[in-house]
C-alpha positions in Angstrom: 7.9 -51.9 11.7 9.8 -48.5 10.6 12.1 -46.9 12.5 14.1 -43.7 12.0 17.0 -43.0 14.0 17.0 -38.8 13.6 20.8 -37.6 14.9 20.7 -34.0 15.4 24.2 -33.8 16.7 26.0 -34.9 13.6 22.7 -34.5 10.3 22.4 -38.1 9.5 18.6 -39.8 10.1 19.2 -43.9 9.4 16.0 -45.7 8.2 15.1 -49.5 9.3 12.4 -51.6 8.3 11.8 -54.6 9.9 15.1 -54.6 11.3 16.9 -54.0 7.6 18.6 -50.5 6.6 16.5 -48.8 4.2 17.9 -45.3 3.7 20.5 -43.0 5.0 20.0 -39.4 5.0 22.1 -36.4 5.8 21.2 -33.1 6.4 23.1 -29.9 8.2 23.3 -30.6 12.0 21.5 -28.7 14.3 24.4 -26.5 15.3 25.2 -26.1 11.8 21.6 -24.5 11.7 22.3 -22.6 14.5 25.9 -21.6 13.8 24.6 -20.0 10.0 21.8 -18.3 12.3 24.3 -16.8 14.5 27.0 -16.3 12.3 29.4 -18.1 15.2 32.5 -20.7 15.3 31.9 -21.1 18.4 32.2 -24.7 20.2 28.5 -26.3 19.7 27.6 -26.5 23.2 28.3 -22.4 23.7 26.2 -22.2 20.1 23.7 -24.4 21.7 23.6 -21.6 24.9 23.4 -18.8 22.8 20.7 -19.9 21.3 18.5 -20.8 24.3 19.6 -17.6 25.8 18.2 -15.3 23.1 15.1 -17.4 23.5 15.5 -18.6 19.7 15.8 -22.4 20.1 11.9 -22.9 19.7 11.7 -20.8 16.7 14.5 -23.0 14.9 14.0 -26.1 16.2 10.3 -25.8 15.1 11.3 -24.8 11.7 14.4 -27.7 11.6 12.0 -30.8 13.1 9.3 -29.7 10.6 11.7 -29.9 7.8 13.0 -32.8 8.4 9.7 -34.4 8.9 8.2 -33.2 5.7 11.4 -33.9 4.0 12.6 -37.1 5.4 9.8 -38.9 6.9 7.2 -40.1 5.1 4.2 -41.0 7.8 1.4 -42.3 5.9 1.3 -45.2 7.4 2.8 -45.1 10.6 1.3 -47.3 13.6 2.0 -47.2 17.1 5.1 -49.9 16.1 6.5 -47.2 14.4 9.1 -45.5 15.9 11.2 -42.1 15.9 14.4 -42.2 18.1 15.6 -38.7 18.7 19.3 -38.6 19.6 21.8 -35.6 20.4 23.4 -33.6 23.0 20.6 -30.8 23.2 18.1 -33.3 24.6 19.6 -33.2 27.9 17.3 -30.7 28.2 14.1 -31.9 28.5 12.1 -28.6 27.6 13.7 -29.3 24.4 12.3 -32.9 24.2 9.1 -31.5 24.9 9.0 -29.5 22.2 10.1 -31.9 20.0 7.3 -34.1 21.0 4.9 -31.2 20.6 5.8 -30.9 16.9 5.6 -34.9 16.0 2.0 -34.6 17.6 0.7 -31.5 15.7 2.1 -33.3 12.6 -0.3 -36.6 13.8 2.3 -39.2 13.8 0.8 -42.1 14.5 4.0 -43.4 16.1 6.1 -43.6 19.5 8.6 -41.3 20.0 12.1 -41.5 22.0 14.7 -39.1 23.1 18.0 -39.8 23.9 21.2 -37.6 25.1 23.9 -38.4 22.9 27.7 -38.1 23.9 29.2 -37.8 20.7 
């Protein structure tokens, strides 16, 4: 049984396998994505706003979730005990989980998926 722990809020995905820590990876955050896109300081929730307002979040989380996928994640031999937990603040909205979702699929992961709200 894998399981990846992805952590958009602060870059960091943590791998377990069969309960026992494989791998830590870091990466830049989300916001830190969106932040160089923007060119902003501002607080990561208003970044976060920003970016849904100038309808660019699907654009960049596409290109972010794909990259960390092909990067990160190595899926060859996922099975449906296989498991990639989701966490950070933007998933409170669940358009955004959606998406997210959207992307493992087209990818085939052969694994479950889970979203959670973070409230780091």
């Amino acid at each position: 049984m894998k399981v990846y722990n992805i952590n958009f809020d602060c870059g960091r995905i943590t791998y377990f396998e069969y309960n026992s820590l494989v791998q830590v990876y870091r990466f830049h955050s989300f916001y830190d994505v969106c932040e160089i896109v923007f060119s902003s300081s501002l607080p990561a929730d208003d970044i976060l706003a920003k970016v849904i307002v100038k309808e660019k979040i699907i654009p960049i989380l596409d290109c972010y979730v794909q990259m960390l996928l092909d990067t990160f994640i190595v899926s060859m031999d996922f099975t449906e005990n296989d498991f990639l937990y989701f966490r950070g603040k933007l998933f409170s909205y669940k358009f955004i989980s959606c998406e997210v979702e959207k992307i493992v699929k087209n990818k085939n992961f052969n694994c479950q998926c889970y979203f959670f709200e973070s409230k780091e």
